[in-house]
Backbone as CSV, one residue per row, in Angstrom:
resi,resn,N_x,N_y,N_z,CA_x,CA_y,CA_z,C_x,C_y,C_z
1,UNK,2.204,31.075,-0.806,2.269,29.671,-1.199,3.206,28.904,-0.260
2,UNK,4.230,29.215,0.405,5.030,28.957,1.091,4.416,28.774,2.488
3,UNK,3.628,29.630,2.455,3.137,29.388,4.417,2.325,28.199,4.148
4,UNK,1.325,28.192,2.996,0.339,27.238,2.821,1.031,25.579,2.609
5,UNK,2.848,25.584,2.123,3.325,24.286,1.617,3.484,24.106,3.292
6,UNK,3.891,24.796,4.192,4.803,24.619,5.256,3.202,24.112,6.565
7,UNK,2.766,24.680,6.158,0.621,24.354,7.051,0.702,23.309,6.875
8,UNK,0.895,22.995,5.644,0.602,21.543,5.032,1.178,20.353,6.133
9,UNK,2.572,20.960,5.514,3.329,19.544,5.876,3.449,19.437,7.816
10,UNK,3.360,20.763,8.434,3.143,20.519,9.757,1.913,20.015,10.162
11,UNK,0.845,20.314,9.598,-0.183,19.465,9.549,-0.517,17.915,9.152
12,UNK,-0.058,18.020,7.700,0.077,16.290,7.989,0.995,15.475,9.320
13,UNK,2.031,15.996,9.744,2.414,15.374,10.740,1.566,15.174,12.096
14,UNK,0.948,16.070,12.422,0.456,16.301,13.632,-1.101,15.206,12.864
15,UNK,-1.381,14.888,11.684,-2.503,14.712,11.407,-2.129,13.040,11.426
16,UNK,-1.101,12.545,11.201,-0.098,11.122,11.197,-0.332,10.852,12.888
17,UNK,0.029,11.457,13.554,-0.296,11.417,14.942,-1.167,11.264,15.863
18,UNK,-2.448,12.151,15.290,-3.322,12.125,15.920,-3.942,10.803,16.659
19,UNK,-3.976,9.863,15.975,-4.439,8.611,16.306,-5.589,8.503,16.180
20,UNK,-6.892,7.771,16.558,-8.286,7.292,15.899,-8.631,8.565,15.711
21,UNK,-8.917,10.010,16.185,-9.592,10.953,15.680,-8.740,11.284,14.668
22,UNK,-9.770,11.971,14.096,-9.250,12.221,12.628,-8.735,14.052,12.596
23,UNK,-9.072,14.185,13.619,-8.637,15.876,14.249,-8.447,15.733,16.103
24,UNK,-6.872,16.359,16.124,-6.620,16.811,17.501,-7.605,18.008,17.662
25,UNK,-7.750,18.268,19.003,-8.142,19.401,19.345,-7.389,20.892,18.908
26,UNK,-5.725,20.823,18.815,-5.148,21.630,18.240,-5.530,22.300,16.671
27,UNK,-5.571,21.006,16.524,-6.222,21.176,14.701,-7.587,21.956,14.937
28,UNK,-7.918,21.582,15.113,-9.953,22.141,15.108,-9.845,23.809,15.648
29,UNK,-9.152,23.642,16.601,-8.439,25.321,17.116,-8.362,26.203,16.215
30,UNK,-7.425,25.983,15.582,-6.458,26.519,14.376,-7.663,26.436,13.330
31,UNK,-8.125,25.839,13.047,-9.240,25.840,11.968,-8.422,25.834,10.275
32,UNK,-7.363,25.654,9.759,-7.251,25.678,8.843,-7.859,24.544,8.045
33,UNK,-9.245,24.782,7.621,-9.911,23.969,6.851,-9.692,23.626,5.410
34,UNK,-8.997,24.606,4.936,-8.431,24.379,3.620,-7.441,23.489,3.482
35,UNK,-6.134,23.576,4.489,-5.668,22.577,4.426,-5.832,21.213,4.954
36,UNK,-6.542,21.121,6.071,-7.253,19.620,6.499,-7.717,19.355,5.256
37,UNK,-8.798,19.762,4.403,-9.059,19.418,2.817,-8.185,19.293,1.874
38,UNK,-7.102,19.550,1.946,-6.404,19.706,0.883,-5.554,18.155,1.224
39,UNK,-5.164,18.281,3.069,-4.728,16.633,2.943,-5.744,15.612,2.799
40,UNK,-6.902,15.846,3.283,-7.768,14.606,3.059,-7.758,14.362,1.439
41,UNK,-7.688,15.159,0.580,-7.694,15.277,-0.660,-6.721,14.476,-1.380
42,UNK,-5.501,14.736,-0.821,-4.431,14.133,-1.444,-4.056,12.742,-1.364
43,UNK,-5.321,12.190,0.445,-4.861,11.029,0.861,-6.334,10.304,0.167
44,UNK,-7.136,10.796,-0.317,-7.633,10.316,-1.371,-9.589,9.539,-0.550
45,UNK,-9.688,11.048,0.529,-10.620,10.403,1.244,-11.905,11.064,0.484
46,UNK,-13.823,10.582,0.646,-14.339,10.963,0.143,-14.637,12.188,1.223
47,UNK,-16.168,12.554,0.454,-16.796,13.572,1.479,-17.217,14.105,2.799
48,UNK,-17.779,12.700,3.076,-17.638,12.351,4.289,-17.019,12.253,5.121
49,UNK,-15.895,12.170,5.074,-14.542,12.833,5.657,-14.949,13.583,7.159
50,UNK,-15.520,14.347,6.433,-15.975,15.982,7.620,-17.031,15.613,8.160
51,UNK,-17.411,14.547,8.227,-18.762,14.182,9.336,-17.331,14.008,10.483
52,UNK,-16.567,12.850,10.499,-15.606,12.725,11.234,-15.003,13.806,11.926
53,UNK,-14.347,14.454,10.709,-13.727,15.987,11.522,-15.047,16.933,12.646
54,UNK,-15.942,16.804,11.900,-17.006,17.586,12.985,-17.244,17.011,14.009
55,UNK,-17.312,15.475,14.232,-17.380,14.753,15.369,-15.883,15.151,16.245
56,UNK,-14.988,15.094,15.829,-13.691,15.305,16.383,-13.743,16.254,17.093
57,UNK,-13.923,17.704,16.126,-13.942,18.748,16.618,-15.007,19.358,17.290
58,UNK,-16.173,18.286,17.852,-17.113,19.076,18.797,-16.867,18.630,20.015
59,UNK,-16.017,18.045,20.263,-15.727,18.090,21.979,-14.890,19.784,22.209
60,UNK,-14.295,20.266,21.123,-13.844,21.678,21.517,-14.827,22.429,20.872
61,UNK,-16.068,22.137,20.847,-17.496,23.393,20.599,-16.620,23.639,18.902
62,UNK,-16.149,23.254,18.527,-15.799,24.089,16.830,-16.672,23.204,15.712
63,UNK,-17.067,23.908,14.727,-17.491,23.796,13.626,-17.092,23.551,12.391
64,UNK,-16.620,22.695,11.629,-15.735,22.464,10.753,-16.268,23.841,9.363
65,UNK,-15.479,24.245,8.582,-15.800,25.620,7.395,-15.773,24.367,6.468
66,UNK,-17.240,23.812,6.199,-17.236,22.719,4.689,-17.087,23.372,3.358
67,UNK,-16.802,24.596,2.924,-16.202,25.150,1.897,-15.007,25.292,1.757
68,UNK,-14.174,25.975,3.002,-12.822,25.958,2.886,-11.782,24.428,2.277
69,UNK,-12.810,23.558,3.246,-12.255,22.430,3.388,-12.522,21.719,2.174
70,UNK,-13.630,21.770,1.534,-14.039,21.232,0.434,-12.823,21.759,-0.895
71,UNK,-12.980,23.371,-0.652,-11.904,24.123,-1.486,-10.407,23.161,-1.303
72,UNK,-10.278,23.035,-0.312,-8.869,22.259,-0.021,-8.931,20.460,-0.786
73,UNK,-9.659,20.082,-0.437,-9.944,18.396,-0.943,-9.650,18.514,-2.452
74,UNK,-10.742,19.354,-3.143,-10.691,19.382,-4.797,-9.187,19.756,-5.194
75,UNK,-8.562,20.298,-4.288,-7.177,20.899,-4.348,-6.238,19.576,-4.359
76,UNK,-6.785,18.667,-3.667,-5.554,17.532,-2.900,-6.308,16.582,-4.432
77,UNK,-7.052,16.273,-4.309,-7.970,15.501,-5.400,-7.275,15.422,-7.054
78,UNK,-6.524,16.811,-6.796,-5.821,16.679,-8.068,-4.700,15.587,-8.135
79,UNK,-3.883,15.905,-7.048,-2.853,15.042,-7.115,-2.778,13.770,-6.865
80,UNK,-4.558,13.308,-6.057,-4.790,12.140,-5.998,-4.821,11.411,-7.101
81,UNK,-5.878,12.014,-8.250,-6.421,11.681,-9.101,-5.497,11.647,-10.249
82,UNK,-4.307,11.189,-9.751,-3.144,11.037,-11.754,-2.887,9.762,-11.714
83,UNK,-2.566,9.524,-13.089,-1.721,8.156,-13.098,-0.956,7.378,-11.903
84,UNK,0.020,8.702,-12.042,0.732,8.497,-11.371,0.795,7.792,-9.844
85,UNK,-0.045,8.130,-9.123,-0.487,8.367,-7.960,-1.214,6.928,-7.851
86,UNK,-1.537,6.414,-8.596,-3.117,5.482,-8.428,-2.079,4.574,-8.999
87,UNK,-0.933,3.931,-10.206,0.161,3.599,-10.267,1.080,3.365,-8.694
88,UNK,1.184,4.155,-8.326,1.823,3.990,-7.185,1.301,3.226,-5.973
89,UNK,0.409,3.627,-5.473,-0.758,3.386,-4.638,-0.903,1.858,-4.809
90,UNK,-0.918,1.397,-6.277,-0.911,-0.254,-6.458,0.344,-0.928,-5.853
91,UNK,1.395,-0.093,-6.442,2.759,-0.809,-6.102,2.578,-0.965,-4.650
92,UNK,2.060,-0.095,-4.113,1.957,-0.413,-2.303,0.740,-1.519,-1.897
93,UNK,-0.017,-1.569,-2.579,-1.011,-3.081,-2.409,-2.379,-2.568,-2.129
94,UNK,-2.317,-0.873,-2.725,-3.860,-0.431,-2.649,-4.365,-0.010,-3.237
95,UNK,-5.859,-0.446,-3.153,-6.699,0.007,-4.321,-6.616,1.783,-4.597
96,UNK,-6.970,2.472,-5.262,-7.362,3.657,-5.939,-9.137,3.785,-5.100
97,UNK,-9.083,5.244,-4.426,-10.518,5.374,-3.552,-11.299,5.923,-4.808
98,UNK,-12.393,5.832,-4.743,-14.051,6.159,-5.631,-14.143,7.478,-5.466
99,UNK,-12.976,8.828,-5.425,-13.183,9.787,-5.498,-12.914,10.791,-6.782
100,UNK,-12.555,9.936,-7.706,-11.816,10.651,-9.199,-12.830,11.210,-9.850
101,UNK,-13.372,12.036,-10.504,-13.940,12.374,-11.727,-14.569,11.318,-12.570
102,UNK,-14.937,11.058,-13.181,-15.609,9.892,-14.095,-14.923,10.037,-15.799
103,UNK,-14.102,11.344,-15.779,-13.790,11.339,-16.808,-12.453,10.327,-16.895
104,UNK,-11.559,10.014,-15.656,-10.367,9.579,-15.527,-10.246,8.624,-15.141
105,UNK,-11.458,8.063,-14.471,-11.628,6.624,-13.775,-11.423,5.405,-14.614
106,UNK,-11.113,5.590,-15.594,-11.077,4.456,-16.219,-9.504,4.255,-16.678
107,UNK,-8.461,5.418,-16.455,-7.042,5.115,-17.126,-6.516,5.289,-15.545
108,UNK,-7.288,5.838,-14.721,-6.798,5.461,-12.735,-7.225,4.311,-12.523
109,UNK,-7.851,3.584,-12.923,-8.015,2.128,-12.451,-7.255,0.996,-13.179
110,UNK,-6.455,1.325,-14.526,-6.128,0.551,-15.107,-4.835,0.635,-14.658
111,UNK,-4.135,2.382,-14.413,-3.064,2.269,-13.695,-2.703,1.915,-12.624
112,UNK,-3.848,1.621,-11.345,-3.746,1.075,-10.400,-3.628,-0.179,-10.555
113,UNK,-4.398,-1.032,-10.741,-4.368,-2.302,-11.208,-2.845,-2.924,-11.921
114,UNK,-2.099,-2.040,-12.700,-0.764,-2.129,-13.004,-0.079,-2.310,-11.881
115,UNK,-0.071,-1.396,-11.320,0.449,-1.226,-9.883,0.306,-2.318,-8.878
116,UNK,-1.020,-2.917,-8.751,-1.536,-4.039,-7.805,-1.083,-5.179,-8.642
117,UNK,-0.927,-5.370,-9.835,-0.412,-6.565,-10.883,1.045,-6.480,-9.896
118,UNK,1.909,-5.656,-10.087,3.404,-5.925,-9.646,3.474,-6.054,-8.473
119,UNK,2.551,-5.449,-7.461,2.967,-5.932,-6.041,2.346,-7.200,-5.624
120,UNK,1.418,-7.964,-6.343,1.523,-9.054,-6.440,2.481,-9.820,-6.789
121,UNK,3.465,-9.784,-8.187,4.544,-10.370,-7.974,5.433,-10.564,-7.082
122,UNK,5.890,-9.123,-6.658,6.879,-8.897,-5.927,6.264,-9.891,-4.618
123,UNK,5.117,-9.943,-4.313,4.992,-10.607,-3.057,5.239,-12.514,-2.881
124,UNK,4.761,-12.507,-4.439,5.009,-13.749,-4.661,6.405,-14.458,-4.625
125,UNK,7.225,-13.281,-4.960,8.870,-13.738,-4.560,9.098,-13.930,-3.137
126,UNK,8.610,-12.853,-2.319,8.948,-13.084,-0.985,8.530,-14.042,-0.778
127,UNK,7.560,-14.465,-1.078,6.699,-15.817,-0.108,7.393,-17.166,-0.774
128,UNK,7.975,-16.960,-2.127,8.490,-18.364,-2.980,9.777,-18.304,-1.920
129,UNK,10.449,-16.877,-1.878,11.822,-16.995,-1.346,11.919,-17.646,0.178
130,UNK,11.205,-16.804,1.021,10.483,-17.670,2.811,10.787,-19.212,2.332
131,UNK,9.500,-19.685,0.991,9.563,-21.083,0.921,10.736,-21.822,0.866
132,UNK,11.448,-21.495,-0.019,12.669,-21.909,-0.199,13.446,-22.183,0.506
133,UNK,13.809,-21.364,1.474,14.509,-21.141,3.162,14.038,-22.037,3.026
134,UNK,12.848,-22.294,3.896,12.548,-23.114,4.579,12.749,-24.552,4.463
135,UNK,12.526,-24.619,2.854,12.616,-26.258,2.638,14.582,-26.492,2.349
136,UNK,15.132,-25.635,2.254,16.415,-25.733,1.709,17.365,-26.100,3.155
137,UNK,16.461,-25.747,4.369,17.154,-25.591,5.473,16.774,-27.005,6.068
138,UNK,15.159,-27.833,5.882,14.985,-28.968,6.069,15.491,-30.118,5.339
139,UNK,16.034,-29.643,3.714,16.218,-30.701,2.976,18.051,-30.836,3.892
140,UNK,18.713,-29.696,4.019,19.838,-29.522,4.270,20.055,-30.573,6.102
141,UNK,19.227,-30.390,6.675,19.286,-31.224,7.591,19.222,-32.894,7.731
142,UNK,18.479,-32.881,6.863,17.763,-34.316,6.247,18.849,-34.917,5.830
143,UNK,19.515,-34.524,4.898,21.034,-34.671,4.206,22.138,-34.819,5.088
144,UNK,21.989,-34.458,6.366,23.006,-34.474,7.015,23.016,-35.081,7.805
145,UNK,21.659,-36.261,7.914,21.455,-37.244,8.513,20.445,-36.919,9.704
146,UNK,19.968,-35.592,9.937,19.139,-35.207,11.172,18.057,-36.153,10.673
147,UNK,17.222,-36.582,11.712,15.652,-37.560,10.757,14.570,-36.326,11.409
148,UNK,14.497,-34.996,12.017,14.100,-34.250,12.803,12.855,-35.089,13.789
149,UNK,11.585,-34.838,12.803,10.531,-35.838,13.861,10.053,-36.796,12.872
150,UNK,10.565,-37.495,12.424,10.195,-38.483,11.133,10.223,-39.986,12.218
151,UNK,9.139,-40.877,11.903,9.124,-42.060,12.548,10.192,-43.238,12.502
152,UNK,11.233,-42.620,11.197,12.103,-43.458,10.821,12.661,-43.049,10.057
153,UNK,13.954,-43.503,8.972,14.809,-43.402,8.145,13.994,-43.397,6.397
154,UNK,13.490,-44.483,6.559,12.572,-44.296,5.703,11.660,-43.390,4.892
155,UNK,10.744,-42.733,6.245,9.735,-41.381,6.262,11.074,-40.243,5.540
156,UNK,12.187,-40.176,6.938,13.305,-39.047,6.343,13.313,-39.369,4.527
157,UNK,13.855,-40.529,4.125,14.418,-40.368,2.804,13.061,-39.788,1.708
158,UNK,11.885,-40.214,2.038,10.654,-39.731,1.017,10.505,-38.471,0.982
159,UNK,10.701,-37.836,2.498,10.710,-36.590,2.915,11.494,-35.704,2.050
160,UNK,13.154,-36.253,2.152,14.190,-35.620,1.298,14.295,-35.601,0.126
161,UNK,13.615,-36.637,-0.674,12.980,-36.611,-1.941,11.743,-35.504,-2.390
162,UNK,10.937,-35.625,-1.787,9.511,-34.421,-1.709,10.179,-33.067,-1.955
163,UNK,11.049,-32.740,-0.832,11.780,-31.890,-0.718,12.572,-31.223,-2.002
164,UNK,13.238,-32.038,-2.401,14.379,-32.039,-3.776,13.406,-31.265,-4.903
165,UNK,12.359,-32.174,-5.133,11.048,-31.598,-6.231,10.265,-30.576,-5.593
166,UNK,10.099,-30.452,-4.469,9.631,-28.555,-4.264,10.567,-27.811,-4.598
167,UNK,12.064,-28.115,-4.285,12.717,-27.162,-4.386,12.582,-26.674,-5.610
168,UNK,12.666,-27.727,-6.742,13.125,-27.501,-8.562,11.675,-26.494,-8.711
169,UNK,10.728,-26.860,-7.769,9.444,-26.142,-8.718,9.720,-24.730,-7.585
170,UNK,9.706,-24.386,-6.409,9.745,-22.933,-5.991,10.373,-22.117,-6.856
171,UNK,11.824,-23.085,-7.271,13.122,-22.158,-7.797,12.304,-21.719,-8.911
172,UNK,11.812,-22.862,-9.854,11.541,-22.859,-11.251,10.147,-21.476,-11.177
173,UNK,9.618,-21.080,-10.272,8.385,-20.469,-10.028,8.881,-18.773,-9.899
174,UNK,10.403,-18.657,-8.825,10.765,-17.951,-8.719,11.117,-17.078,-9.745
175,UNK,12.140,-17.932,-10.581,12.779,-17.526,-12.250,11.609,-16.954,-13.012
176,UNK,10.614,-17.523,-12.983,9.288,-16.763,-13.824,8.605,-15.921,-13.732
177,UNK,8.474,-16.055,-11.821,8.009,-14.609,-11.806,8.899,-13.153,-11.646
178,UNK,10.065,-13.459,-11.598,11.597,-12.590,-11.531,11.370,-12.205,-12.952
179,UNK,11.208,-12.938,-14.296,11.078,-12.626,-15.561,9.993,-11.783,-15.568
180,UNK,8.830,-11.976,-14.690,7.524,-11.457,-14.741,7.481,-9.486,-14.795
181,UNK,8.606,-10.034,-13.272,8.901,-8.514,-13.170,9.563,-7.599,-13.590
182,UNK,10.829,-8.528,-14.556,11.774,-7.590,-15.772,11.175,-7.326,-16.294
183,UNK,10.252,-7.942,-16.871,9.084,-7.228,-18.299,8.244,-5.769,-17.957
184,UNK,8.605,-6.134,-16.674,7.639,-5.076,-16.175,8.663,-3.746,-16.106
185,UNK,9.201,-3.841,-15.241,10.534,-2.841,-15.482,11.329,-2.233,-16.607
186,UNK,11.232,-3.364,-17.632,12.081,-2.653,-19.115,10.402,-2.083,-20.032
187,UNK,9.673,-2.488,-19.578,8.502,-1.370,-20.241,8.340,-0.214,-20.618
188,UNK,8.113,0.859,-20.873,8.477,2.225,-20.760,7.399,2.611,-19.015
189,UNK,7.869,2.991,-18.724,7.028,3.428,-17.296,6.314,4.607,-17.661
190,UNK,5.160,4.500,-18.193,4.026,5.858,-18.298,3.676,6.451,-17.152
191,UNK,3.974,5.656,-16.418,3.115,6.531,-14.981,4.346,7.519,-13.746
192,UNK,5.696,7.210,-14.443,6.465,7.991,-13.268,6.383,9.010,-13.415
């Protein structure tokens, strides 16, 4: 079990690396098809997968073992296929792949979707917060008498007004969705 954790993880690296092929020539060498399956598995790819790897691996004449590898996927598939995982996967801003069971697809999509619910918030802060800068740094100039490219004194003061009332509503937008995301956090977390 130990040689197979340690395959693994030198393999995913070299497999992080590879770049557009989806197999170095080293890999295809070595032939450990179980574990190429076992990471495609975990990274949550379908079957097809191994059309790729066989394309990869026929510039070095090799043949991909679609059992080993298959053996390996259903292996990775487990750990794809939890809450947990498909929960997580949202928090990062991605969907859950069409490879789960049909028995589970329906509490992996709801946990993903949890997941894609909050990293939507969270993004919405960054982008309220950017806003904010931005206008806090123009209203702040405006105020200090800069007119930046305004045709006049005039344009400046409407400007610095406009300004004043984005600010109250970013802030006011911010606070809500900041609440959005405590609720989310003091929840019980089913999926860690």
């Amino acid at each position: 079990m130990l040689r197979f954790a340690l395959s693994v993880t030198a393999l995913s690296s070299i497999y992080l690396l590879s770049g557009c092929a989806t197999l170095s020539k080293e890999e295809c060498m070595v032939g450990d098809w179980q574990t190429i399956g076992y990471n495609d598995g975990v990274a949550g790819y379908h079957s097809e997968r191994l059309a790729s790897h066989a394309k990869a691996c026929a510039k070095a004449s090799i043949a991909p073992d679609y059992q080993a590898w298959e053996r390996g996927r259903q292996l990775g598939l487990k750990q794809y296929c939890t809450a947990s995982n498909a929960y997580n996967l949202g928090r990062r801003g991605r969907k859950l792949n069409n490879v789960c069971p049909i028995a589970v697809v329906n509490t992996l999509q709801k946990a993903n979707q949890r997941g894609l619910d909050y990293y939507s918030l969270e993004r919405q802060i960054e982008e309220d917060n950017r806003l904010l800068d931005e206008y806090q740094n123009e209203f702040d100039k405006l105020e200090n008498g800069e007119i930046l490219d305004f045709a006049n004194e005039k344009e400046a003061r409407a400007r610095l007004l406009h300004l004043s009332s984005e600010l109250r509503k970013v802030t006011h937008r911010i606070t809500n969705t900041q609440r959005q995301l405590n609720s989310f956090n003091q929840m019980r977390r089913p999926y860690d």
